[in-house]
N, CA and C atoms as an extended XYZ file, in Angstrom:
555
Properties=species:S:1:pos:R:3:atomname:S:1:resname:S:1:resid:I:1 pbc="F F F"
N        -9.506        3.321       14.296 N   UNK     1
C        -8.792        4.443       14.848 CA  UNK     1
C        -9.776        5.584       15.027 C   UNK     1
N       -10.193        5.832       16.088 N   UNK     2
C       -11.282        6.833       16.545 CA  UNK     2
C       -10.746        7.823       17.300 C   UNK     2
N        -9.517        7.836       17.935 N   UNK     3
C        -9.572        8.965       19.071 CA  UNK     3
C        -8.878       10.170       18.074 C   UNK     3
N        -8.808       11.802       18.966 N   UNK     4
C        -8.442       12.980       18.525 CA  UNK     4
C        -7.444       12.952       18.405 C   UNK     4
N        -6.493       13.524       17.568 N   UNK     5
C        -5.646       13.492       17.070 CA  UNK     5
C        -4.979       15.462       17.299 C   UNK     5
N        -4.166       15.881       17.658 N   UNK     6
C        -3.852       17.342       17.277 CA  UNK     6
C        -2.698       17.235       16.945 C   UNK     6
N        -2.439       17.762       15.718 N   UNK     7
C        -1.518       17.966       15.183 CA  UNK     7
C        -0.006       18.698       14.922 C   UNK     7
N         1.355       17.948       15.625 N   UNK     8
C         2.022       18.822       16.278 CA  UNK     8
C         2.768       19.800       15.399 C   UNK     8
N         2.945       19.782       13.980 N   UNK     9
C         3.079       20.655       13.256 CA  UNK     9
C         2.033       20.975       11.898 C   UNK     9
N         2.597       21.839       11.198 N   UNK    10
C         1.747       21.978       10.222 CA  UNK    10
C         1.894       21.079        8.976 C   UNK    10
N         1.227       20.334        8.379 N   UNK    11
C         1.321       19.476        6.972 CA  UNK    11
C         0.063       20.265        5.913 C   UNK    11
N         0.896       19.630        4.863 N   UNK    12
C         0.385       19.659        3.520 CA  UNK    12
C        -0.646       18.262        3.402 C   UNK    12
N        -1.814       19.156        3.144 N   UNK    13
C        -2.827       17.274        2.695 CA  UNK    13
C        -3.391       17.687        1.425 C   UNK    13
N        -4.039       16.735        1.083 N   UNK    14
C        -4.840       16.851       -0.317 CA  UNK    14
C        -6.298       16.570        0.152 C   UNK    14
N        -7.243       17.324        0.011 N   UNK    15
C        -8.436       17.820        0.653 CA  UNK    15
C        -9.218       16.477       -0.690 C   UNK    15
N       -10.210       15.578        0.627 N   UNK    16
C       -11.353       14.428       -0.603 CA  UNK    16
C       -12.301       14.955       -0.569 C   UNK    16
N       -12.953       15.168       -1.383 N   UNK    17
C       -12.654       13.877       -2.418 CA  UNK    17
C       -12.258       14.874       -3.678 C   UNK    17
N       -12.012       16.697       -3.536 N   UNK    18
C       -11.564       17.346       -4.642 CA  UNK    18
C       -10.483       17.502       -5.395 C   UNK    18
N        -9.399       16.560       -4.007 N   UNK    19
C        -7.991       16.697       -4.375 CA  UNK    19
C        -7.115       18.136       -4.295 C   UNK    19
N        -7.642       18.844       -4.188 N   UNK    20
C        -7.142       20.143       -4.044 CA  UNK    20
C        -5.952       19.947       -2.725 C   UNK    20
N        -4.927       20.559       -3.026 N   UNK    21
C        -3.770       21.035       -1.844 CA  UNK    21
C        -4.743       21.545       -0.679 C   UNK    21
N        -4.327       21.068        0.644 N   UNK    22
C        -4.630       22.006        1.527 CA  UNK    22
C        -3.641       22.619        2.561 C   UNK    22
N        -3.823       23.170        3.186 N   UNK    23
C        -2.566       23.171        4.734 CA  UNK    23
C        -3.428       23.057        5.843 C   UNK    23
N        -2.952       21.966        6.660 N   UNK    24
C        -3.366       22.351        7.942 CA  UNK    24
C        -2.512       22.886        8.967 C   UNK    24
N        -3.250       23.515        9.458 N   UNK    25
C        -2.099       24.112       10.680 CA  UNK    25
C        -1.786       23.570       12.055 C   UNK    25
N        -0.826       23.955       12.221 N   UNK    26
C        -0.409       23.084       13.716 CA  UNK    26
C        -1.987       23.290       14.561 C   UNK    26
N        -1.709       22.266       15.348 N   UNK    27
C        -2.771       22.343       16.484 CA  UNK    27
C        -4.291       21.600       15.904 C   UNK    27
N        -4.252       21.412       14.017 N   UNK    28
C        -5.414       20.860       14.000 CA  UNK    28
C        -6.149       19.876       14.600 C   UNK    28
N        -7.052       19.763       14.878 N   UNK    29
C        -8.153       18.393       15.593 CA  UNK    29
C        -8.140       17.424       14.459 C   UNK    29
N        -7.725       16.399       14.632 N   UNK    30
C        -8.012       15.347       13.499 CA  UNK    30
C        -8.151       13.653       13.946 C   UNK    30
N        -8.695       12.942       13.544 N   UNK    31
C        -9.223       11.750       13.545 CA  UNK    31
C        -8.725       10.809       12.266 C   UNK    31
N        -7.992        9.583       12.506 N   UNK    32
C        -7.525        9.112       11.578 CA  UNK    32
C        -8.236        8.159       11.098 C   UNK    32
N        -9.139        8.093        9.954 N   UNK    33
C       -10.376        7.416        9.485 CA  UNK    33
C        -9.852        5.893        8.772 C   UNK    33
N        -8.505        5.949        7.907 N   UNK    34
C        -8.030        5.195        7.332 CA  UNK    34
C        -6.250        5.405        7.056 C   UNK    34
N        -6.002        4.283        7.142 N   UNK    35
C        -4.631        4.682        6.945 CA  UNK    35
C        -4.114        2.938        6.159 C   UNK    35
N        -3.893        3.197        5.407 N   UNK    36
C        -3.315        2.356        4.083 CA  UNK    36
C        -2.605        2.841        3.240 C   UNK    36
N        -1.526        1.769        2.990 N   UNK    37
C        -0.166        1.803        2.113 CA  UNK    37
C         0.430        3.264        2.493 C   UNK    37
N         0.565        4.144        3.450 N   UNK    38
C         1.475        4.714        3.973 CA  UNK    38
C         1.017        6.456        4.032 C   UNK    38
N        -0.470        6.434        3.746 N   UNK    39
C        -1.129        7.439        3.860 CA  UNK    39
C        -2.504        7.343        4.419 C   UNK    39
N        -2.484        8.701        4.964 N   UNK    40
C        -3.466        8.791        6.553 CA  UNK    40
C        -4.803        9.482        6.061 C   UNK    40
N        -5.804        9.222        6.004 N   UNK    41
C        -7.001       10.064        5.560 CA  UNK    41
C        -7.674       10.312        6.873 C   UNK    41
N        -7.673       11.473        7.207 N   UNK    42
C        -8.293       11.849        8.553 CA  UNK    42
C        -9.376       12.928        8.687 C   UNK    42
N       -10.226       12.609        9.321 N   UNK    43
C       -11.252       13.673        9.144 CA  UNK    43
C       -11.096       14.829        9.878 C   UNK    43
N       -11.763       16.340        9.479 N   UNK    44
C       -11.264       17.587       10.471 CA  UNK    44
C       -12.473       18.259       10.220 C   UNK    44
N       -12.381       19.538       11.144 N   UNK    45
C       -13.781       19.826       11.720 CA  UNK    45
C       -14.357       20.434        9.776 C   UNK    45
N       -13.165       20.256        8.548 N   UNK    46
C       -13.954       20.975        7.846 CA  UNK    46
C       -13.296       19.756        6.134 C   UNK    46
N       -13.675       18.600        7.021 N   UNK    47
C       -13.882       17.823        6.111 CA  UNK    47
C       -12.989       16.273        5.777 C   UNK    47
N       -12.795       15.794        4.581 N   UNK    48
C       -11.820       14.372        4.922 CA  UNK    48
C       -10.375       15.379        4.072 C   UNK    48
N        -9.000       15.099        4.528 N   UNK    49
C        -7.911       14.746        4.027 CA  UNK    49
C        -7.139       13.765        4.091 C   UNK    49
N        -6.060       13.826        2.713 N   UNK    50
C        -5.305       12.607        2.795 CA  UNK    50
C        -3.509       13.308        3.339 C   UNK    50
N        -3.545       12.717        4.479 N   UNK    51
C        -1.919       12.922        4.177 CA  UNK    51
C        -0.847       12.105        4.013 C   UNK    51
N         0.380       12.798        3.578 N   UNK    52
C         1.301       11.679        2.921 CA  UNK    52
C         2.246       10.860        4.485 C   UNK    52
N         2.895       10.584        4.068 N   UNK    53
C         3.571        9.332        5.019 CA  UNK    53
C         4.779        9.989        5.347 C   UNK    53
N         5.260       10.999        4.541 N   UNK    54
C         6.293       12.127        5.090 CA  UNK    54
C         5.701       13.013        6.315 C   UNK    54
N         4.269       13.086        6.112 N   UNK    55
C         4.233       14.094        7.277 CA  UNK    55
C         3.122       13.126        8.599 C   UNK    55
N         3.872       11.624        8.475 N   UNK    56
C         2.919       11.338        9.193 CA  UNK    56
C         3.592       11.439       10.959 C   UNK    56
N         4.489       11.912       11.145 N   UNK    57
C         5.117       12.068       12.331 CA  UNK    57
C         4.625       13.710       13.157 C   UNK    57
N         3.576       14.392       12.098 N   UNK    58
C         2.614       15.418       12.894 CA  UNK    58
C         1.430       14.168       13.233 C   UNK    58
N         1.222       13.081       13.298 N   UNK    59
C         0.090       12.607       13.585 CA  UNK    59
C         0.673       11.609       14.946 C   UNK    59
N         2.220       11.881       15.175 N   UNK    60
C         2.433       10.993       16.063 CA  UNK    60
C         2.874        9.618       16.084 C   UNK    60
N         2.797        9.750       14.713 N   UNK    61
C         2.973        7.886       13.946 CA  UNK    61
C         4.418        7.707       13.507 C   UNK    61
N         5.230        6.850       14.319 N   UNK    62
C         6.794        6.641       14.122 CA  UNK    62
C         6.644        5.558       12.610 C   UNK    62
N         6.793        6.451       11.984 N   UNK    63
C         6.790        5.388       10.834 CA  UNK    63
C         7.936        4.036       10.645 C   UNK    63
N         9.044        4.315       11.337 N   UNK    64
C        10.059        3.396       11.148 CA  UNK    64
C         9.305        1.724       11.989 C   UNK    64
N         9.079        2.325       13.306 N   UNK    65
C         7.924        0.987       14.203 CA  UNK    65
C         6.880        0.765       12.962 C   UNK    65
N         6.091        1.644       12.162 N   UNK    66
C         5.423        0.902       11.617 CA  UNK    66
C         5.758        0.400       10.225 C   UNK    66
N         7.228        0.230       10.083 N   UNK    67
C         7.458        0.008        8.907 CA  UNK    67
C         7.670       -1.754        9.215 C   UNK    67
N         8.834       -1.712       10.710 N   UNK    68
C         9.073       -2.888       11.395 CA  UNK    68
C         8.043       -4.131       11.253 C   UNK    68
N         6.764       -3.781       12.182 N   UNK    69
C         5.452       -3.633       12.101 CA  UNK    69
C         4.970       -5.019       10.548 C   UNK    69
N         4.948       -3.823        9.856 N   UNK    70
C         4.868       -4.326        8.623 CA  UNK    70
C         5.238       -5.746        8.330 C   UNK    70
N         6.873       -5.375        8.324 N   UNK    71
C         8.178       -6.544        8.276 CA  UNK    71
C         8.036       -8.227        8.752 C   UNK    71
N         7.363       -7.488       10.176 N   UNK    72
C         6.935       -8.895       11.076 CA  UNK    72
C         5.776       -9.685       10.782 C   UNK    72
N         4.781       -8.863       10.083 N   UNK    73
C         3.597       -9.899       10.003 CA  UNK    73
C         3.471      -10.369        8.378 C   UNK    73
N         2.907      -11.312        8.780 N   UNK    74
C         3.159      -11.915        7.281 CA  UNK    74
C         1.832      -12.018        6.062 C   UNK    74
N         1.944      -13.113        5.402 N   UNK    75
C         1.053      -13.498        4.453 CA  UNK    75
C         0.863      -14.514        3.840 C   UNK    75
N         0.308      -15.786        3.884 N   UNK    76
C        -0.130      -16.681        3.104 CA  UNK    76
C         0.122      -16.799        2.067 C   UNK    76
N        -0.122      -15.415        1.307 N   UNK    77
C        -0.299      -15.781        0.168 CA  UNK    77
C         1.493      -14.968       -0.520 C   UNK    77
N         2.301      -15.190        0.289 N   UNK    78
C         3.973      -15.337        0.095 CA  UNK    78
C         4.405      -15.960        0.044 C   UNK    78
N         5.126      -17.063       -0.691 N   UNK    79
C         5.611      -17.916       -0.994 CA  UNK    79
C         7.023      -18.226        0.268 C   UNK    79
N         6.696      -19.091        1.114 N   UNK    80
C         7.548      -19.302        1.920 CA  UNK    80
C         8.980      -19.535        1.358 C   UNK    80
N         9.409      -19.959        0.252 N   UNK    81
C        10.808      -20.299       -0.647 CA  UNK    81
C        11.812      -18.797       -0.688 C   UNK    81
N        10.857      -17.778       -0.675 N   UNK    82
C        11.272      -16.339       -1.445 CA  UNK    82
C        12.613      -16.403       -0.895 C   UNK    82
N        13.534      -15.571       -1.521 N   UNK    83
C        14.831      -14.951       -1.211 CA  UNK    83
C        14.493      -13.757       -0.292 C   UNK    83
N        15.685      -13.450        0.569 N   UNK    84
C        15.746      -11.897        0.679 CA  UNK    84
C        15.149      -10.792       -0.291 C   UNK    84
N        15.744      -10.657       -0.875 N   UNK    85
C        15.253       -9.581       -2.120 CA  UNK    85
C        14.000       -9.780       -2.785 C   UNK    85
N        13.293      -10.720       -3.057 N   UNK    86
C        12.271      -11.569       -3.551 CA  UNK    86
C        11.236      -10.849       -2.401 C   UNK    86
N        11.765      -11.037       -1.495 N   UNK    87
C        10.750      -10.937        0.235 CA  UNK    87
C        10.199       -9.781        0.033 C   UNK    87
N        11.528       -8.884       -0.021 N   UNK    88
C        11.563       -7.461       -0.206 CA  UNK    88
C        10.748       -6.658       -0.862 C   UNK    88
N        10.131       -7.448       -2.083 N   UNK    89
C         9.123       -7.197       -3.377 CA  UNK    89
C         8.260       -7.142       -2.858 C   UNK    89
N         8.369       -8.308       -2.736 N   UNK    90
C         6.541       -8.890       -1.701 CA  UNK    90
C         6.277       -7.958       -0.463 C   UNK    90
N         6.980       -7.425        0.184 N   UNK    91
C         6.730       -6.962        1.616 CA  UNK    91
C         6.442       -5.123        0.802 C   UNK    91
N         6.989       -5.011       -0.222 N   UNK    92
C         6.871       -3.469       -0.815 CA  UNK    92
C         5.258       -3.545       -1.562 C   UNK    92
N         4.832       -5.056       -1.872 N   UNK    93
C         3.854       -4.725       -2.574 CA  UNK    93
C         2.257       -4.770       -1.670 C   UNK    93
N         2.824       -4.932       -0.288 N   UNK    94
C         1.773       -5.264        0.529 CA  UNK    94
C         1.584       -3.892        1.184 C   UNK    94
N         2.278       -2.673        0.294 N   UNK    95
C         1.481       -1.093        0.676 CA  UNK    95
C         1.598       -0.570       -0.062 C   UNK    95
N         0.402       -1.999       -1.350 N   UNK    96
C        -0.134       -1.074       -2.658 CA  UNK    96
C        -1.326       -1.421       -2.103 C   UNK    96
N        -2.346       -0.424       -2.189 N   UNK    97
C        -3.988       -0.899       -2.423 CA  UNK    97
C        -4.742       -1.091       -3.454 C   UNK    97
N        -6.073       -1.858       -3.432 N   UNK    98
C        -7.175       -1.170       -4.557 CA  UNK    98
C        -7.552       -0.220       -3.751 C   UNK    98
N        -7.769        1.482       -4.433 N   UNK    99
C        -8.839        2.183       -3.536 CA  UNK    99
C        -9.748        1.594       -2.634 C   UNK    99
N       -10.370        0.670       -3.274 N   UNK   100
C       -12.163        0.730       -3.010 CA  UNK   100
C       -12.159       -0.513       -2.017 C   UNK   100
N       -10.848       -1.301       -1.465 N   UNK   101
C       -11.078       -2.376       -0.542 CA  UNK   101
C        -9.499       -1.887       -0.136 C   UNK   101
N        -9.936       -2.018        1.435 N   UNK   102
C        -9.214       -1.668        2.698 CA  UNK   102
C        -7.710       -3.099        2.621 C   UNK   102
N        -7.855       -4.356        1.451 N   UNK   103
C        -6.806       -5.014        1.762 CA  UNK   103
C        -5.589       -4.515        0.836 C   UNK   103
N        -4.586       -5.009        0.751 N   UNK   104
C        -3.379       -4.920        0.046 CA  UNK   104
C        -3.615       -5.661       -0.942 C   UNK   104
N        -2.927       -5.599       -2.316 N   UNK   105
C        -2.776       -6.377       -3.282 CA  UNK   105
C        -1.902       -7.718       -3.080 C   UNK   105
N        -1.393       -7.918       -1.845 N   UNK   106
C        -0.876       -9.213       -1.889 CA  UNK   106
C        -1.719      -10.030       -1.211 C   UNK   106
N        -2.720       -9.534       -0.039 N   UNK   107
C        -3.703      -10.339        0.791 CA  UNK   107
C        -5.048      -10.669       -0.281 C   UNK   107
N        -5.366       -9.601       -1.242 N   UNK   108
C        -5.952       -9.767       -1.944 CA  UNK   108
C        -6.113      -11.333       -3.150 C   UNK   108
N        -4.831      -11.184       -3.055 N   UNK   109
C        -4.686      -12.469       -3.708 CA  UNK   109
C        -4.578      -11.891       -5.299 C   UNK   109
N        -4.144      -10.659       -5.580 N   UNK   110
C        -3.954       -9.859       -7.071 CA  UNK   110
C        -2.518      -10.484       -7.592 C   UNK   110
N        -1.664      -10.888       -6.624 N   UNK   111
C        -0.201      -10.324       -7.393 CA  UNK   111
C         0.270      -12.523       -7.713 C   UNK   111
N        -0.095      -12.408       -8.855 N   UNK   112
C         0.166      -13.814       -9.715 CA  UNK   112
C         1.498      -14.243       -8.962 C   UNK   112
N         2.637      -13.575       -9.346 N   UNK   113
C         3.936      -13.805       -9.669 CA  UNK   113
C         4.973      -12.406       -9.217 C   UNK   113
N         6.011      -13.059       -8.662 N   UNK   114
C         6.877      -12.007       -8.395 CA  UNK   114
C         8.051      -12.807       -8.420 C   UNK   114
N         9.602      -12.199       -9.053 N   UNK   115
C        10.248      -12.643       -9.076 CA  UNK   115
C        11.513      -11.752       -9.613 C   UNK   115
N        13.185      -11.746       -9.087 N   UNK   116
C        14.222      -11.117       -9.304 CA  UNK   116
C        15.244      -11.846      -10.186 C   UNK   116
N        15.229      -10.909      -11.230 N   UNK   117
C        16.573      -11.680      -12.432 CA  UNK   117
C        17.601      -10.662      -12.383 C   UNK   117
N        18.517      -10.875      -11.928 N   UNK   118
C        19.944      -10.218      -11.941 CA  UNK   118
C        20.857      -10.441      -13.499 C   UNK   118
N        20.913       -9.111      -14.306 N   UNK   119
C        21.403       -9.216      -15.194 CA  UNK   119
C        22.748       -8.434      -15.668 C   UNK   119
N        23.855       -8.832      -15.790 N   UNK   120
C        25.135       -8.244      -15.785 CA  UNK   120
C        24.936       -6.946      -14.129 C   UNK   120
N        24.657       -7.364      -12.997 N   UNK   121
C        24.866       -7.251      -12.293 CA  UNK   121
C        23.754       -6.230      -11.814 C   UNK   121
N        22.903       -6.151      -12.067 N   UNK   122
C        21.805       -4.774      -12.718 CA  UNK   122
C        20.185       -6.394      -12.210 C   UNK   122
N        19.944       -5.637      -10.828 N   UNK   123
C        18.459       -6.625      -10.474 CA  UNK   123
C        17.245       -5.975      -11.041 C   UNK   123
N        16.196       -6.253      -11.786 N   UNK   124
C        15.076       -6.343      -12.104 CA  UNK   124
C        13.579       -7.343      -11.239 C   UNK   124
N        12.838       -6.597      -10.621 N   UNK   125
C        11.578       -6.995      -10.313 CA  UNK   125
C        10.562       -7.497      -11.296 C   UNK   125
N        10.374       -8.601      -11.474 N   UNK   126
C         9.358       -8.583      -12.615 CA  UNK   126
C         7.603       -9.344      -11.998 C   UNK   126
N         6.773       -9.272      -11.695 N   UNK   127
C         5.427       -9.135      -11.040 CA  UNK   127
C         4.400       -9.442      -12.148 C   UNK   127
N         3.524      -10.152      -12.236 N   UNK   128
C         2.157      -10.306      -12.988 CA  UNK   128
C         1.188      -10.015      -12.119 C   UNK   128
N         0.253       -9.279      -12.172 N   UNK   129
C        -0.954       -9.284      -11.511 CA  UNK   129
C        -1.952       -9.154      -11.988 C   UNK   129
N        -3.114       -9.136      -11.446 N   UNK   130
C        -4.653       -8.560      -11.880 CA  UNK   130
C        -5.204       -7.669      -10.798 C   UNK   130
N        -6.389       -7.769      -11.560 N   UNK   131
C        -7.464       -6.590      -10.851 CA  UNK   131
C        -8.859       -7.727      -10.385 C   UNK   131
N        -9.411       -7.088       -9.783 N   UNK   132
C       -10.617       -7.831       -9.051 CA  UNK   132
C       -11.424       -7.793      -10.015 C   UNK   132
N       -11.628       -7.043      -11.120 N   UNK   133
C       -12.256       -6.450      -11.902 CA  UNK   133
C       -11.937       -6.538      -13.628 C   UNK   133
N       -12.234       -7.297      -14.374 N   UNK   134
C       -11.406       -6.790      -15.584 CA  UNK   134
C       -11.533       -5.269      -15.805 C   UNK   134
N       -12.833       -4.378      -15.944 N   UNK   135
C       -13.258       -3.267      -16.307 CA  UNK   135
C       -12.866       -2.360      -15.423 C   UNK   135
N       -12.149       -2.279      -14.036 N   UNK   136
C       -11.458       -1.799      -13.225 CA  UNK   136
C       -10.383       -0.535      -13.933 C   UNK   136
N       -10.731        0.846      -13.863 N   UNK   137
C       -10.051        1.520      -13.962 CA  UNK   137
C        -8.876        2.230      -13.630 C   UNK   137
N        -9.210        1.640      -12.399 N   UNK   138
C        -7.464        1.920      -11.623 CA  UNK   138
C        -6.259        1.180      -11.616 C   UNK   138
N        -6.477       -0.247      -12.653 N   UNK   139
C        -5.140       -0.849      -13.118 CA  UNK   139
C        -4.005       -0.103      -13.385 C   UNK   139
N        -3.964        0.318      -14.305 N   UNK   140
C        -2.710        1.950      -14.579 CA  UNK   140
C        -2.106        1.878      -13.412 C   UNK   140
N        -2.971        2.436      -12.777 N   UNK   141
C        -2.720        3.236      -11.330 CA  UNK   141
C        -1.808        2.713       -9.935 C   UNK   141
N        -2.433        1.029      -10.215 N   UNK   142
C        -2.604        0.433       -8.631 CA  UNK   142
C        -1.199       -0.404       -9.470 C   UNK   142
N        -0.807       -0.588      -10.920 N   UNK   143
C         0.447       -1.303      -11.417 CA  UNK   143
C         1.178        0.081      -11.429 C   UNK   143
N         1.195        1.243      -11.253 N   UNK   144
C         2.041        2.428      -11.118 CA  UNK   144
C         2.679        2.257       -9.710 C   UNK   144
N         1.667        2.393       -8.721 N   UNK   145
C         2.169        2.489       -7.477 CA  UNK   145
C         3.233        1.612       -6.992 C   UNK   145
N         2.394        0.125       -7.702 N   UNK   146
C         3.379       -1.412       -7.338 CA  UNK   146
C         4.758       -0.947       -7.583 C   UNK   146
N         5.180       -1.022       -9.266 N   UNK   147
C         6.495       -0.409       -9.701 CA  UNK   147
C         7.448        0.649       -8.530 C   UNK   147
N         6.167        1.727       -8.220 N   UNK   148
C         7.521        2.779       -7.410 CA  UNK   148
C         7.548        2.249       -5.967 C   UNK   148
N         7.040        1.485       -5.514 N   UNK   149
C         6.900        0.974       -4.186 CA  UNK   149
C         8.288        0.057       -4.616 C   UNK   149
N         8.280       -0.817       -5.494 N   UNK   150
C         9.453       -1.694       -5.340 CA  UNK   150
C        10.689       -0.470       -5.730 C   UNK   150
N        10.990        0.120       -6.743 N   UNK   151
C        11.631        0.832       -6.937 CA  UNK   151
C        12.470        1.693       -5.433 C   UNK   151
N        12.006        1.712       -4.695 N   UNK   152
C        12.654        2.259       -3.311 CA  UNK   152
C        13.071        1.214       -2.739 C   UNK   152
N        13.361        0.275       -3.081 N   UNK   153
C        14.447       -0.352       -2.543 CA  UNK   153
C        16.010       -0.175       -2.831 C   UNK   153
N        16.585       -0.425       -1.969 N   UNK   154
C        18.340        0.095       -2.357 CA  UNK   154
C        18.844       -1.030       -3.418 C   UNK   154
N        18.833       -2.426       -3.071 N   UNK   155
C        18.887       -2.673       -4.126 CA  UNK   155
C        18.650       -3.360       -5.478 C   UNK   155
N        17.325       -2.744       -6.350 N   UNK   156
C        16.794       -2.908       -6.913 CA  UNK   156
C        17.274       -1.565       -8.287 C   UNK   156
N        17.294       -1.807       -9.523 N   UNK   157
C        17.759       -1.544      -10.806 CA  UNK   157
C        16.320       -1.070      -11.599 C   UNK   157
N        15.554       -2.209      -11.409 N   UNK   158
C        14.368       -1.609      -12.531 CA  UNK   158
C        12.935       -3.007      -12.333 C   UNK   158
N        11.737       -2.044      -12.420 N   UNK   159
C        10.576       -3.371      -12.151 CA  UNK   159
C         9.895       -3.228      -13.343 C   UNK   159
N         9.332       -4.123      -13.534 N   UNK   160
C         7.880       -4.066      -14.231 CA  UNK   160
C         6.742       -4.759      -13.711 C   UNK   160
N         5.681       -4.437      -13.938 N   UNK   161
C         4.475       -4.904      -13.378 CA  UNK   161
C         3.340       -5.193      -14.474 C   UNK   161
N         3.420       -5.986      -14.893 N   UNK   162
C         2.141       -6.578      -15.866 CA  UNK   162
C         1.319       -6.572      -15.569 C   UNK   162
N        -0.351       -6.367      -15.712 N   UNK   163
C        -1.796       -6.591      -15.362 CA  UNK   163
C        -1.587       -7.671      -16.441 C   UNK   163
N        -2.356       -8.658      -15.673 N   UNK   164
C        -2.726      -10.242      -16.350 CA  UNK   164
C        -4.344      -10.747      -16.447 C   UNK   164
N        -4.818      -11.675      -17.105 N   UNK   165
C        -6.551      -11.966      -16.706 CA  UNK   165
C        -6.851      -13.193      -16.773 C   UNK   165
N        -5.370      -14.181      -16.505 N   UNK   166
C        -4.958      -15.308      -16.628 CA  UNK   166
C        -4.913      -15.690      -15.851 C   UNK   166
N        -5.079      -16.529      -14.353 N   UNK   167
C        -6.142      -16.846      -14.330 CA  UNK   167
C        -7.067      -15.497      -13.831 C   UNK   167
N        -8.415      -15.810      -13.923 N   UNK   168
C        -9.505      -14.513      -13.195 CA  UNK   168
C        -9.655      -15.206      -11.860 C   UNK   168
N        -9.692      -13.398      -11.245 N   UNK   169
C        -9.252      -13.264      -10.175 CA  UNK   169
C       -10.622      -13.666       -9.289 C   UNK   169
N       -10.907      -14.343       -8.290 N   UNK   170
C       -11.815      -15.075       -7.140 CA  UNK   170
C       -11.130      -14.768       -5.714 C   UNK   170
N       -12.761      -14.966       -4.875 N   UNK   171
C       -12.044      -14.594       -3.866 CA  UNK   171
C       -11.919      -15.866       -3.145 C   UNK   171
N       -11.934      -16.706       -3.099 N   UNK   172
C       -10.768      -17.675       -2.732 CA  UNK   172
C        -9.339      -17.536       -2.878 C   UNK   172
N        -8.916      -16.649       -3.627 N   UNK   173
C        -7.488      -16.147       -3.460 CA  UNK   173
C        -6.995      -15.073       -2.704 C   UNK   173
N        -8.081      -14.664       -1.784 N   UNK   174
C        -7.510      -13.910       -0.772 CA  UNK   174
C        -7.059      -14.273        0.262 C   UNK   174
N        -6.229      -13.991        1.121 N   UNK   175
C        -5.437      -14.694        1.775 CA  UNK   175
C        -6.096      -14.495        3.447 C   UNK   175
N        -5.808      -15.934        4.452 N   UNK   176
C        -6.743      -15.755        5.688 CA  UNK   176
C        -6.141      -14.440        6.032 C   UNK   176
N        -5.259      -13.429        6.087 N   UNK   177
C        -4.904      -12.250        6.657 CA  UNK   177
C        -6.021      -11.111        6.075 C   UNK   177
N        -6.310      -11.210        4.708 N   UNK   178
C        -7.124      -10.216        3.721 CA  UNK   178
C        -8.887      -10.766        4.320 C   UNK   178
N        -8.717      -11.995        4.276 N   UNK   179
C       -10.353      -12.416        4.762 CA  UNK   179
C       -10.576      -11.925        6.381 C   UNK   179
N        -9.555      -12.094        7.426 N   UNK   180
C        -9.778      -11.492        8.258 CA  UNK   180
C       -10.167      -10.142        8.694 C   UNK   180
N        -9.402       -8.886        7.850 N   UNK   181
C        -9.386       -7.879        7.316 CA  UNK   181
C       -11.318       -7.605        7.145 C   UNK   181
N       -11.183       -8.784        6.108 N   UNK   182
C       -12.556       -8.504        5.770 CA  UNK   182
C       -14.330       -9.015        5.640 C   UNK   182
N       -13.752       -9.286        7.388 N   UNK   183
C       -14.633      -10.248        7.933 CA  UNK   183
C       -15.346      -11.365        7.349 C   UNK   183
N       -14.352      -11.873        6.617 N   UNK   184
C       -15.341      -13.197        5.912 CA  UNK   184
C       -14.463      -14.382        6.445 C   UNK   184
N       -14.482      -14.453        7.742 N   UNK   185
C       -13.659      -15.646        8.803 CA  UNK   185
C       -14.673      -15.611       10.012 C   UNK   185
């Protein structure tokens, strides 16, 4: 994504790599450098920001088409059997990232296990995954996001997300969508 971008209203971003709040104002010049799991990092004449996925309709981006988008393409490494709701997991967990690689945690080949137990009428997500990394510091983080990503579903009750090291993680478990991604096809 290379071309200019101006911005038809004003958003709130978080200025990189200090994190600090920023505002940009309508009319900014911006360039969308990356855009994963539902936020836009775009460069401007006075540096990189990240913005959120609420204000990605100043960038022009119908998020609902790209939610569709999403919906339609698939993954290998999804278990063709899944349920509806099951799907639903899986399709929420494919806009979690690792920071530091441009694929999703499901192309990645991170997310072990996913699966829905309905209990006195009350559904639960329950997920095993890993990290590319045992020593990987953003586990916390990247099993935080997983959780509230499924959590926005309507109807879903409660998730959990385990980090696992059972088996260790290879990249033979990335999926041909994640290897394409990342030119190793």
């Amino acid at each position: 994504m290379t071309s200019d971008i101006h911005l038809s209203r004003e958003v709130q971003a978080i200025q990189i790599p200090s994190g600090d709040s920023v505002t940009l104002p309508l009319g900014t010049r911006v360039i969308i450098t990356q855009s994963l799991g539902g936020t836009y990092t775009v460069a401007t004449d006075h540096g990189l920001a990240r913005i959120a996925a609420k204000d990605a309709d100043a960038l022009g981006i119908d998020l609902a088409a790209e939610a569709k988008k999403q919906e339609e393409s698939s993954s290998s490494n999804i278990p063709e059997d899944a349920d509806e709701l099951v799907m639903e997991v899986w399709q929420q967990l494919r806009n979690v990232y690792d920071p530091e690689i441009p694929v999703n945690i499901v192309d990645l080949g991170l997310v072990y296990d996913c699966h829905v137990e309905n209990t006195d009428g009350k559904n639960k997500a329950f997920v095993k995954m890993t990290l590319t990394a045992p020593g990987c510091g953003m586990g916390p983080t990247i099993a935080a996001d997983a959780q509230s990503r499924i959590m926005t579903l309507e109807d879903m009750d409660d998730a959990a997300v385990e980090i696992v090291w059972d088996p260790a993680w290879n990249q033979s478990m990335i999926s041909e969508e994640g290897r394409m991604k990342l030119g190793m096809v």
